[in-house]
Structure formats: C-alpha cells, structure tokens
N, CA, C and O atoms as CSV, one atom per row, in Angstrom:
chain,resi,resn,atom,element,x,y,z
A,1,UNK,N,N,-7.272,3.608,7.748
A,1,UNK,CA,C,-5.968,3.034,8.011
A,1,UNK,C,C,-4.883,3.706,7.173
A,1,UNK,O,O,-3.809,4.062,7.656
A,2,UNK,N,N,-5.168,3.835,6.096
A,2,UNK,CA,C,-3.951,4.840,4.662
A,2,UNK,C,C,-4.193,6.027,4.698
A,2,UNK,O,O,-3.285,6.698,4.208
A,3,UNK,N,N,-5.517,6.915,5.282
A,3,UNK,CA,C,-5.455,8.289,5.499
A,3,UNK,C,C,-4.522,8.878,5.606
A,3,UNK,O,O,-3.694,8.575,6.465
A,4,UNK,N,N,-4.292,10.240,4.504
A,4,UNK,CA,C,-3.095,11.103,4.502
A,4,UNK,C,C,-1.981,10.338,3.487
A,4,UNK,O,O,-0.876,10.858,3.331
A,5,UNK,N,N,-2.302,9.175,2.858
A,5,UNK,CA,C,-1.433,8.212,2.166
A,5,UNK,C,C,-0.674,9.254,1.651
A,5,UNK,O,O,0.511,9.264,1.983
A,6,UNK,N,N,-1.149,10.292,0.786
A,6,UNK,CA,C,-0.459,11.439,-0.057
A,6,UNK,C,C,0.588,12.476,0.513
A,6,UNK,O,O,1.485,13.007,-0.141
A,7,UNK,N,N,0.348,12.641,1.677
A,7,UNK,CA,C,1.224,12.840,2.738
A,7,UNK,C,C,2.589,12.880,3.234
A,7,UNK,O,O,3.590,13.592,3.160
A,8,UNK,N,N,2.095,11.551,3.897
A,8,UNK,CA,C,2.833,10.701,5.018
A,8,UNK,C,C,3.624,9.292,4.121
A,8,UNK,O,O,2.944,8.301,3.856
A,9,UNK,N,N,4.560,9.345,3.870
A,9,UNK,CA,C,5.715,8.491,3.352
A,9,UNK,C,C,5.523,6.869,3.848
A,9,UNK,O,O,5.428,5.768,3.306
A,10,UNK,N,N,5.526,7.384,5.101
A,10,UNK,CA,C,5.435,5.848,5.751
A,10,UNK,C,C,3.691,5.028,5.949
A,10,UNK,O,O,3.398,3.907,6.364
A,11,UNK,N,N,2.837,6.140,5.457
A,11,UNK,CA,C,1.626,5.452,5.140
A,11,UNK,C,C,1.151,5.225,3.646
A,11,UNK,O,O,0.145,4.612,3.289
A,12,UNK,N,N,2.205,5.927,2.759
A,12,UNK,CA,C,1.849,5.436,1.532
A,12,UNK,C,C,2.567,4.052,1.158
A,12,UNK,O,O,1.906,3.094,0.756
A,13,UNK,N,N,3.770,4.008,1.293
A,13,UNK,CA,C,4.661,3.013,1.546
A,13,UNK,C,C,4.562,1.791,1.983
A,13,UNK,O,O,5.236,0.845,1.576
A,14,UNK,N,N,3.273,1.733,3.279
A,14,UNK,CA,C,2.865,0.713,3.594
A,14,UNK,C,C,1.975,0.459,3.006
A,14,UNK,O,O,1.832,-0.760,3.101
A,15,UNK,N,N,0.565,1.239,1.882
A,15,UNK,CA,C,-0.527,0.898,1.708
A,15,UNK,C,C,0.247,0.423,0.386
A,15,UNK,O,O,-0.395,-0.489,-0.134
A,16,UNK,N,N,1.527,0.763,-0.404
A,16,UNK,CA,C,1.548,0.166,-1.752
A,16,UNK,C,C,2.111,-1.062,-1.011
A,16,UNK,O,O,1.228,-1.881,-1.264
A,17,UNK,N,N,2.866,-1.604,-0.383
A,17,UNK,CA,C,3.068,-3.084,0.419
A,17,UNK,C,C,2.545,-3.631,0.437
A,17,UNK,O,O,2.864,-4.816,0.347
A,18,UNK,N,N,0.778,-3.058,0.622
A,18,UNK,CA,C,-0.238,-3.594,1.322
A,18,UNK,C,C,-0.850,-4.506,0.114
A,18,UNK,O,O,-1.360,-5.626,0.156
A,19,UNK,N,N,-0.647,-3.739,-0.832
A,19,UNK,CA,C,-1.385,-4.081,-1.968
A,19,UNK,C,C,-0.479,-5.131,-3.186
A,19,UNK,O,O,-0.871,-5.943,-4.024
A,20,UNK,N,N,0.697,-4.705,-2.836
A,20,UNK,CA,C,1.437,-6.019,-3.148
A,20,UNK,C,C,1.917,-7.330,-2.482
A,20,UNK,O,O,2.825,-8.125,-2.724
A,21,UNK,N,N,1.010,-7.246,-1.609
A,21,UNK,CA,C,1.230,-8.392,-0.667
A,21,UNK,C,C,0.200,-9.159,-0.991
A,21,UNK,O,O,0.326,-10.251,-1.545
A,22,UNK,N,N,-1.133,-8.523,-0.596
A,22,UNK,CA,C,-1.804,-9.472,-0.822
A,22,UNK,C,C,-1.953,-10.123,-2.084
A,22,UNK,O,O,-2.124,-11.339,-2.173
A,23,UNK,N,N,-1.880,-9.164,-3.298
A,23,UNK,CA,C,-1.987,-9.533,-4.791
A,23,UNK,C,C,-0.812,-10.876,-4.855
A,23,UNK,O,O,-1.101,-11.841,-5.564
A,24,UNK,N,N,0.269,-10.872,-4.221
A,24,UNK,CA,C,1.384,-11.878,-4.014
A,24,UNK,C,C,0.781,-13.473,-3.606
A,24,UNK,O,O,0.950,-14.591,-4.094
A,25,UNK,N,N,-0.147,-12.833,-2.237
A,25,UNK,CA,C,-0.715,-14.291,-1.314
A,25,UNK,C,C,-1.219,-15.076,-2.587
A,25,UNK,O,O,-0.953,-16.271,-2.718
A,26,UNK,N,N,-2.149,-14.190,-3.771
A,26,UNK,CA,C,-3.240,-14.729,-4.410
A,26,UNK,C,C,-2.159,-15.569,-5.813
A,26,UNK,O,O,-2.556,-16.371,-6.659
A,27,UNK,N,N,-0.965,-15.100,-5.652
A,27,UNK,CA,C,-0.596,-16.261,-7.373
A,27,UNK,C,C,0.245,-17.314,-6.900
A,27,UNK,O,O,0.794,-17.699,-5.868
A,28,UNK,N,N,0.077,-17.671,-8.354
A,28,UNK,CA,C,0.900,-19.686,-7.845
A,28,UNK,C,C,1.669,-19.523,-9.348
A,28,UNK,O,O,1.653,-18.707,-10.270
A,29,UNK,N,N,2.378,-20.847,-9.016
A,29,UNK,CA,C,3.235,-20.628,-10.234
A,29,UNK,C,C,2.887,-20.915,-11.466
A,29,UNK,O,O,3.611,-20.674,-12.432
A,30,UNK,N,N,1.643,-21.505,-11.543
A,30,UNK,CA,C,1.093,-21.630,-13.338
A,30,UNK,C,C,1.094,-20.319,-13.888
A,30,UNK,O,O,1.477,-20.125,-15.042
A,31,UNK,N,N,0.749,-19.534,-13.252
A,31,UNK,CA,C,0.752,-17.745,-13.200
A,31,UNK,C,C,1.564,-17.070,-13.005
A,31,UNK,O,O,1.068,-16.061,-12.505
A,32,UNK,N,N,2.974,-16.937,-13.118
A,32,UNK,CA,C,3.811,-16.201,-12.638
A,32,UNK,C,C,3.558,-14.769,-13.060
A,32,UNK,O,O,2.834,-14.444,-14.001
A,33,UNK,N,N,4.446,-13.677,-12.010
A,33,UNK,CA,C,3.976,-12.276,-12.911
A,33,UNK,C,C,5.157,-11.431,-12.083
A,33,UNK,O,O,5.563,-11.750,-10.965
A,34,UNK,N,N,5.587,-10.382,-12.797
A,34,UNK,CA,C,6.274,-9.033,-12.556
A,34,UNK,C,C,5.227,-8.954,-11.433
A,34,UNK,O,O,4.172,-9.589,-11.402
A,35,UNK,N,N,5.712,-8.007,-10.439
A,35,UNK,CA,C,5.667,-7.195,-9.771
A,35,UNK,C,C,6.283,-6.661,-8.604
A,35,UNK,O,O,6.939,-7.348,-7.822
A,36,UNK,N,N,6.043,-5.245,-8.461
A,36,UNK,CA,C,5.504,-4.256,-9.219
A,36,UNK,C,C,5.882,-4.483,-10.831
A,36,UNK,O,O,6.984,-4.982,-11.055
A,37,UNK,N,N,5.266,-4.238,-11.646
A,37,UNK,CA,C,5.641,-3.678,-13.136
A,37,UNK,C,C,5.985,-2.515,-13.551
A,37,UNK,O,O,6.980,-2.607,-14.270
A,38,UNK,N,N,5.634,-1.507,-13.433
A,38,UNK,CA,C,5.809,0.207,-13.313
A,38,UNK,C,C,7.058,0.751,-12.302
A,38,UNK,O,O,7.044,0.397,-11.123
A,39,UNK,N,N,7.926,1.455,-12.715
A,39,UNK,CA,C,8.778,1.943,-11.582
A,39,UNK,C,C,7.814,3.339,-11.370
A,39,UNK,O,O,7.328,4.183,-12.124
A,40,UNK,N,N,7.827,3.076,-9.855
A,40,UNK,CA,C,7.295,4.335,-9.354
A,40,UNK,C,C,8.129,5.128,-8.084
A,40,UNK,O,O,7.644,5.461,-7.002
A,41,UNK,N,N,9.382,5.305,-8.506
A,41,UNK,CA,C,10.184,5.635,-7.626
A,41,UNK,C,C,11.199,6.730,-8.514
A,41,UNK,O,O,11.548,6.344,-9.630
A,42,UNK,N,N,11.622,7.933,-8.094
A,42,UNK,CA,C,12.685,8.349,-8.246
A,42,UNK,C,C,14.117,8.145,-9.239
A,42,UNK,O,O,14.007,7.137,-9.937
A,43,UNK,N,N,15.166,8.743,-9.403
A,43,UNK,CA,C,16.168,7.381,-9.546
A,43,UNK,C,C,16.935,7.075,-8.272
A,43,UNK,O,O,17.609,6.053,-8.140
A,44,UNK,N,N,16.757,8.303,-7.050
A,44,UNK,CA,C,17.348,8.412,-6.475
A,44,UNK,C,C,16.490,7.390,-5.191
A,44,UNK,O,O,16.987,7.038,-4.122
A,45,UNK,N,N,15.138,7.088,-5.680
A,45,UNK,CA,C,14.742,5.471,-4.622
A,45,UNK,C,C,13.480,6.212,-4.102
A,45,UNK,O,O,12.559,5.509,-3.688
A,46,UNK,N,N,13.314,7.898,-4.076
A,46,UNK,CA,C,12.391,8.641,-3.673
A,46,UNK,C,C,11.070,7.888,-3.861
A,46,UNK,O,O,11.087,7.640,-5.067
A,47,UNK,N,N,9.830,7.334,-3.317
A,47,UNK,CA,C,8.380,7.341,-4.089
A,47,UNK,C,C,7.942,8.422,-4.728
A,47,UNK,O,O,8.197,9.486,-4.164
A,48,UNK,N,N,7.263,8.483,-5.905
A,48,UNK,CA,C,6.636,9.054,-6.749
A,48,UNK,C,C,5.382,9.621,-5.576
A,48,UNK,O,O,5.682,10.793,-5.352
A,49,UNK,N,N,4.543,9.378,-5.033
A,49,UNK,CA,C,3.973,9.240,-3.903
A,49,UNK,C,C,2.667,10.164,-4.580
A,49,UNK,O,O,2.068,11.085,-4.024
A,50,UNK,N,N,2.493,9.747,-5.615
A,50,UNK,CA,C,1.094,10.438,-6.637
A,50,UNK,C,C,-0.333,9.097,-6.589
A,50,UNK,O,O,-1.509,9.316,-6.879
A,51,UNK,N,N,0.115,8.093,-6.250
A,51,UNK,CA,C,-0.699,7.005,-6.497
A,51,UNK,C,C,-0.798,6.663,-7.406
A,51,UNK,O,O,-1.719,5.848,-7.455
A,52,UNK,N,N,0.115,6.960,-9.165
A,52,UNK,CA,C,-0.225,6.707,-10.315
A,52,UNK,C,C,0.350,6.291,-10.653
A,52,UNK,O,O,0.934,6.995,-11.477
A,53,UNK,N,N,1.111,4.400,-10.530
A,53,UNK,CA,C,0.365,4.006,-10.173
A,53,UNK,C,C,0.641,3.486,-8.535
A,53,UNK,O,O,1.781,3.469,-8.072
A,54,UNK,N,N,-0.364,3.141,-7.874
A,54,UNK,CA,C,-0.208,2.538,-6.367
A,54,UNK,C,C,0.210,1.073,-6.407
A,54,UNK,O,O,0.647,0.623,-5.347
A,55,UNK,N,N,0.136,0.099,-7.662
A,55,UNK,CA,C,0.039,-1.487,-7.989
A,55,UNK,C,C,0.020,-1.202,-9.417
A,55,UNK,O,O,-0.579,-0.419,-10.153
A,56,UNK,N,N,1.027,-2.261,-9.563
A,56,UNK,CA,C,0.780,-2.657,-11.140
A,56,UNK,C,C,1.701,-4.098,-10.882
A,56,UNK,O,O,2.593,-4.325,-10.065
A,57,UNK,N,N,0.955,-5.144,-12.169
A,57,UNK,CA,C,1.338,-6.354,-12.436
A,57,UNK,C,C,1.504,-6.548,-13.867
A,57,UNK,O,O,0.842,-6.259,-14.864
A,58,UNK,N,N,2.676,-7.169,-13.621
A,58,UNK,CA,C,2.235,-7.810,-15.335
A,58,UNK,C,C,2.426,-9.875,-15.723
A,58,UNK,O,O,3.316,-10.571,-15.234
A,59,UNK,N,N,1.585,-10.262,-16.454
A,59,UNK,CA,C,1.754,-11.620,-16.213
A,59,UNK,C,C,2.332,-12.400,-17.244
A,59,UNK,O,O,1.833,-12.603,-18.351
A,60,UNK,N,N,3.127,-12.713,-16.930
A,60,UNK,CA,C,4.401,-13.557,-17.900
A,60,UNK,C,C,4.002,-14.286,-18.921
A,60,UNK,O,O,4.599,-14.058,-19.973
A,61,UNK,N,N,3.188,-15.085,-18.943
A,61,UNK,CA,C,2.640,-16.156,-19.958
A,61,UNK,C,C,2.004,-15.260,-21.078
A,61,UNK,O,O,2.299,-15.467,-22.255
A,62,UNK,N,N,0.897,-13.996,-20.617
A,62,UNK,CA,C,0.719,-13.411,-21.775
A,62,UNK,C,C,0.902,-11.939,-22.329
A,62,UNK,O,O,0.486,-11.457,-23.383
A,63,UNK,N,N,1.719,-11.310,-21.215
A,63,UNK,CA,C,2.165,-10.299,-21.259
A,63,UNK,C,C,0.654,-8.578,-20.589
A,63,UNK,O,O,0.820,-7.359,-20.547
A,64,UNK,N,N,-0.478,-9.389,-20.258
A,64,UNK,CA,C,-1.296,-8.644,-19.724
A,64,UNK,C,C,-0.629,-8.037,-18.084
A,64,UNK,O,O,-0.252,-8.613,-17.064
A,65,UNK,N,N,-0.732,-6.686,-18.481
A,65,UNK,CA,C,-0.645,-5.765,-17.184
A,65,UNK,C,C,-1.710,-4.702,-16.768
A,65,UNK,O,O,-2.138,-3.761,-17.438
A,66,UNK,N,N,-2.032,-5.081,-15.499
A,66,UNK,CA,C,-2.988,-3.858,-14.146
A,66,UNK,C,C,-2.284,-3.246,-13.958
A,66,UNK,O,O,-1.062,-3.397,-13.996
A,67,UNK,N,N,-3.191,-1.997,-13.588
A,67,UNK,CA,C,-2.668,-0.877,-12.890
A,67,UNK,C,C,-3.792,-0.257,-12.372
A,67,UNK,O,O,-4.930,-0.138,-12.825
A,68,UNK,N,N,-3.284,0.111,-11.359
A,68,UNK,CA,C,-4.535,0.952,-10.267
A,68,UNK,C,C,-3.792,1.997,-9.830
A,68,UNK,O,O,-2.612,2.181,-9.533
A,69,UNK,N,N,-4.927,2.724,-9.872
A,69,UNK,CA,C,-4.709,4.304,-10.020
A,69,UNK,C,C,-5.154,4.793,-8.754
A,69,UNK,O,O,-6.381,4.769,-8.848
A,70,UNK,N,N,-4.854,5.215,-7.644
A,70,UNK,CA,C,-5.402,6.206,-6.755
A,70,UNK,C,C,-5.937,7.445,-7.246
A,70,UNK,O,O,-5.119,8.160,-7.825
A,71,UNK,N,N,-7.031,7.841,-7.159
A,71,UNK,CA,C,-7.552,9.464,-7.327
A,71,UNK,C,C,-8.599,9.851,-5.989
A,71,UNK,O,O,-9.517,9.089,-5.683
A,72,UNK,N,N,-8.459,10.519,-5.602
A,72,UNK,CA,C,-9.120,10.824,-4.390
A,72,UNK,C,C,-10.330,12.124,-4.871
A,72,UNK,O,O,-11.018,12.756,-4.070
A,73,UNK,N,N,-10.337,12.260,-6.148
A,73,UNK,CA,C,-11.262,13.232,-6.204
A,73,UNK,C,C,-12.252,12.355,-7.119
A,73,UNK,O,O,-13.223,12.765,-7.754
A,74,UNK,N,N,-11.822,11.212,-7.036
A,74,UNK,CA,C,-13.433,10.196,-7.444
A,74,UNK,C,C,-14.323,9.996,-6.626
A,74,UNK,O,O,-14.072,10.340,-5.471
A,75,UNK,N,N,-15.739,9.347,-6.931
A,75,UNK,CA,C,-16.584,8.987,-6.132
A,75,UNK,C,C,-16.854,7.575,-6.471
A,75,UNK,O,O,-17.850,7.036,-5.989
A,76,UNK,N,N,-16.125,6.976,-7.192
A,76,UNK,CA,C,-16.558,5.562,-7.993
A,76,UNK,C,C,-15.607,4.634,-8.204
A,76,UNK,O,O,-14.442,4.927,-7.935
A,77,UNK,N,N,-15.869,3.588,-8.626
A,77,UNK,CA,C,-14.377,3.168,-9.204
A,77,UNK,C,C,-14.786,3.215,-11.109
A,77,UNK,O,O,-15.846,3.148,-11.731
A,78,UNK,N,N,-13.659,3.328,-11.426
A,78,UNK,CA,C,-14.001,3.073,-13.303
A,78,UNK,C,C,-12.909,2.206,-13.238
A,78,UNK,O,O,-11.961,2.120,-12.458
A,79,UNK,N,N,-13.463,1.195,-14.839
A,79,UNK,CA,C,-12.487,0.122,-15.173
A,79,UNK,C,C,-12.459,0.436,-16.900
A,79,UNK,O,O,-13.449,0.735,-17.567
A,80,UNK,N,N,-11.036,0.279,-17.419
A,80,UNK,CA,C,-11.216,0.477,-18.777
A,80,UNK,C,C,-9.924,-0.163,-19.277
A,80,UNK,O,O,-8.988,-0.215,-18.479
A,81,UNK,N,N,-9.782,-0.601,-20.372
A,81,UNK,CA,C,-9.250,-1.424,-20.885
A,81,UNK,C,C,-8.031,-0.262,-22.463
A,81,UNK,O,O,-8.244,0.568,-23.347
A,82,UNK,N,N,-7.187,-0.814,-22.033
A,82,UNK,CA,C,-6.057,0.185,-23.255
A,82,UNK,C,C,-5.513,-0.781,-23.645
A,82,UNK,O,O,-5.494,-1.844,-23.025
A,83,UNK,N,N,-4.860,-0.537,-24.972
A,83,UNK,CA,C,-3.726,-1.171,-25.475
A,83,UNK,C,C,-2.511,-0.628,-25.691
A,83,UNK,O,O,-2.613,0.379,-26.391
A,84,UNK,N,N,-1.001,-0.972,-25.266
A,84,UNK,CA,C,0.250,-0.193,-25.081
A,84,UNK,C,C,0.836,-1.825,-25.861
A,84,UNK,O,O,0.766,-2.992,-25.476
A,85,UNK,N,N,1.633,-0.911,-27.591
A,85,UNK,CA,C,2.653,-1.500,-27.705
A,85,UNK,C,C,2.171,-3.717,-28.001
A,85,UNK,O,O,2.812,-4.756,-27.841
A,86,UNK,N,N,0.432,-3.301,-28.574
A,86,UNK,CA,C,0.510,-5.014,-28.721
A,86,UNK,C,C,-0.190,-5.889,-27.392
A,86,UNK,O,O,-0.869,-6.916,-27.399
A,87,UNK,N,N,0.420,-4.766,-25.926
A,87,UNK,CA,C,0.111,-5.369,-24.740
A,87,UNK,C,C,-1.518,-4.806,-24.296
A,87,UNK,O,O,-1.844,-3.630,-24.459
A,88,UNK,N,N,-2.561,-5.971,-23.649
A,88,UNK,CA,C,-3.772,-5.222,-22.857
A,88,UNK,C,C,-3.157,-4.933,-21.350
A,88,UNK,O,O,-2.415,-5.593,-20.623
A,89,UNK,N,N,-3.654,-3.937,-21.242
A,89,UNK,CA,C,-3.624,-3.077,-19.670
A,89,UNK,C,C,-4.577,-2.659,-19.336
A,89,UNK,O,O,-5.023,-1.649,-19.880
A,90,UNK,N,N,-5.383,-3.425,-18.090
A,90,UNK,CA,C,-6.488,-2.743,-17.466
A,90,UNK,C,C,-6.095,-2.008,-16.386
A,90,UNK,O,O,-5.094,-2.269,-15.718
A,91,UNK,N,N,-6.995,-0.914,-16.144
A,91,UNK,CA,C,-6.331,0.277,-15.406
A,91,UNK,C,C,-7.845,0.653,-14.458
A,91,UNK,O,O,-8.815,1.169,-15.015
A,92,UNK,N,N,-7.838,0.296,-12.954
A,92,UNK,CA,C,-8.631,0.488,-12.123
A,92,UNK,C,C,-8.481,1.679,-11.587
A,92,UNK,O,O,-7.290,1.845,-11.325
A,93,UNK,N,N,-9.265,2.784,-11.238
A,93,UNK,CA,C,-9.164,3.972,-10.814
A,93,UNK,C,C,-10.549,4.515,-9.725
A,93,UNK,O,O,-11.742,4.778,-9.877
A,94,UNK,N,N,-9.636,4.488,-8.680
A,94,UNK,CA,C,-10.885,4.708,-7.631
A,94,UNK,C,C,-9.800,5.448,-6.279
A,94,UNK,O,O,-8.576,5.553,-6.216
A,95,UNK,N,N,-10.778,5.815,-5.424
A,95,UNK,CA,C,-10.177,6.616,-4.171
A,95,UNK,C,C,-9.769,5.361,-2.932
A,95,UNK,O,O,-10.184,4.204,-3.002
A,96,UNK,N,N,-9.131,5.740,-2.140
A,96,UNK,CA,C,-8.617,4.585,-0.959
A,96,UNK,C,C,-9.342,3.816,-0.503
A,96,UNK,O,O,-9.157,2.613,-0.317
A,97,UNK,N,N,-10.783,4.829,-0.146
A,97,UNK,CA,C,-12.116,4.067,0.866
A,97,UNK,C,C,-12.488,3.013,0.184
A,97,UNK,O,O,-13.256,2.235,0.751
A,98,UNK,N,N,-11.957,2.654,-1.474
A,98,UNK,CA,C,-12.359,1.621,-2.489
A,98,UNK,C,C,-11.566,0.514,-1.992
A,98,UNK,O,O,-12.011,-0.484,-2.558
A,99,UNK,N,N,-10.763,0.234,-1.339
A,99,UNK,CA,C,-9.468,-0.162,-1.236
A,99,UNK,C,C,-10.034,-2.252,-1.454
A,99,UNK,O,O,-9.517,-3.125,-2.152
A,100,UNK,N,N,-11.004,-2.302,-0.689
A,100,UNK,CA,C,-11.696,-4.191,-0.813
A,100,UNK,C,C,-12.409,-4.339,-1.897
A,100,UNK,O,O,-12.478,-5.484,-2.343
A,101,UNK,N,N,-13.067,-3.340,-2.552
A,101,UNK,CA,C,-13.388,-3.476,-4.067
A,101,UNK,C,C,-11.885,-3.604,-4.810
A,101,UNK,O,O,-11.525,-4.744,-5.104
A,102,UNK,N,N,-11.392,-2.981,-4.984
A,102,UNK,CA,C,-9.784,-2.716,-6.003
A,102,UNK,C,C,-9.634,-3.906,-5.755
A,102,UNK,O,O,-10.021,-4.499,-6.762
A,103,UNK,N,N,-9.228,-4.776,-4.851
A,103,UNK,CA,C,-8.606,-6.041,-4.239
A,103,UNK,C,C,-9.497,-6.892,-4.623
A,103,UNK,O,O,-8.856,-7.933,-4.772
A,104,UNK,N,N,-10.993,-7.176,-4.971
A,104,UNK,CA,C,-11.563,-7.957,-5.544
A,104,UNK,C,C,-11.406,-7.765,-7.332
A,104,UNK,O,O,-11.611,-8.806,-7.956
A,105,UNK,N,N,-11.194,-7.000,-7.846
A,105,UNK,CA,C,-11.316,-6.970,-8.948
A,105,UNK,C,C,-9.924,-7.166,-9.560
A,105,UNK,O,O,-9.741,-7.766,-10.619
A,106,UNK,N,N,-8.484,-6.344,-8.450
A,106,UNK,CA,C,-7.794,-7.521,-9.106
A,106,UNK,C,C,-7.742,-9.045,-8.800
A,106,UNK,O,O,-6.791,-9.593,-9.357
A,107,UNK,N,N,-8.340,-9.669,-8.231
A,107,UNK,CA,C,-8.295,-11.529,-8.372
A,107,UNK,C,C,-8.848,-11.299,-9.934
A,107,UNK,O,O,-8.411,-11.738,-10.998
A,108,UNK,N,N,-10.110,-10.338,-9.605
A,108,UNK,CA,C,-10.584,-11.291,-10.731
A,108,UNK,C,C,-9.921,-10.778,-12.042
A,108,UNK,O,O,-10.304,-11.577,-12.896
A,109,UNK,N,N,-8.921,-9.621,-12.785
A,109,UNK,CA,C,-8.252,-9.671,-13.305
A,109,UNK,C,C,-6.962,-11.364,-13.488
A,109,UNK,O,O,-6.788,-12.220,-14.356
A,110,UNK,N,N,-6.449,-11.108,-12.315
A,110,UNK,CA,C,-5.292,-12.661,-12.199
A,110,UNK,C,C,-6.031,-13.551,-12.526
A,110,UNK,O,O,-5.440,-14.300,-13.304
A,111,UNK,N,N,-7.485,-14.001,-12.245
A,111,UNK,CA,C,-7.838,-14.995,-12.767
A,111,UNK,C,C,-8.588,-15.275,-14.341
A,111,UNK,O,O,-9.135,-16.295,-14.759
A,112,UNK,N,N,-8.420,-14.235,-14.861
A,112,UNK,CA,C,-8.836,-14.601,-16.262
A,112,UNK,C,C,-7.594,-15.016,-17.205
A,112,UNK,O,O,-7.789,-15.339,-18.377
C-alpha cells in the first residue's frame, strides 16, 4: 500500500497520516501527548521525506517521546531506548512491510 513511500510525496504523506491517525484513535485524555513531536518538514513546509522520523510522540504528563524510524535496508525491527536532555526516547526502527508490528508496539509504548 506505501510502496515507493521514498518516492512518491503523496504516498509518503499519506503513510505518515496513516500512522498518526491511528496512534491518535488509541489516546484519551488521562494521556494527552504532542503530536507529531519532531518537525519533519522543511521551513518552506517541504517533507523531509527520509522516514527519520515517519512518527514521533511525546507525552505530556511525563515528558517520554517515540520515534520510528523507517529504514528499508533492515530485515528486523530493533527497539532501543536513549536519553536526550533528562527525557527517555524510544526509537523503533524497521522497514514498511513492519508497518502492524510498529503499530503494536507503539500501544504498547502509550500504554506504559
């Protein structure tokens, strides 16, 4: 369905939508959160259109932010944990065909 995401403007465009939509369906307001968190645009409004990042959140109450990484020259997904500035940031990194894994693992990010 996002094939060529790297591409095609109007299929990357929709797959980062895609991914902030649903991440959207999944919060309520005990949880509020930024997003996107990351500007990934231009100044001039252009997409960055690298996938780095494709989603990012950050959540208000404790200042924890995701980010998922598109790489298309993975075969896996990796998960790893940084610290920026005081703040945790977990950072998911996997190729498109990952796309219902990524989407399960962020719930289960939002829900911890």
């Amino acid at each position: 369905m996002f094939n060529n995401y790297l591409v095609d403007i109007d299929k990357y465009l929709a797959l980062e939508t895609s991914l902030q939509d649903f991440f959207l369906s999944i919060v309520n307001y005990k949880n509020p959160v930024d997003c996107p968190y990351y500007n990934t645009t231009f100044s001039n409004g252009v997409p960055f259109m690298d996938g780095d990042p494709i989603f990012s959140a950050r959540k208000k109450n404790n200042g924890q932010v995701i980010k998922v990484v598109l790489d298309e020259d993975t075969d896996s997904i990796s998960e790893f944990d940084n610290e920026v500035e005081g703040y945790s940031i977990h950072i998911i990194v996997a190729n498109v065909s990952a796309l219902e894994s990524i989407k399960e693992k962020v719930m289960h990010w939002y829900a911890r």
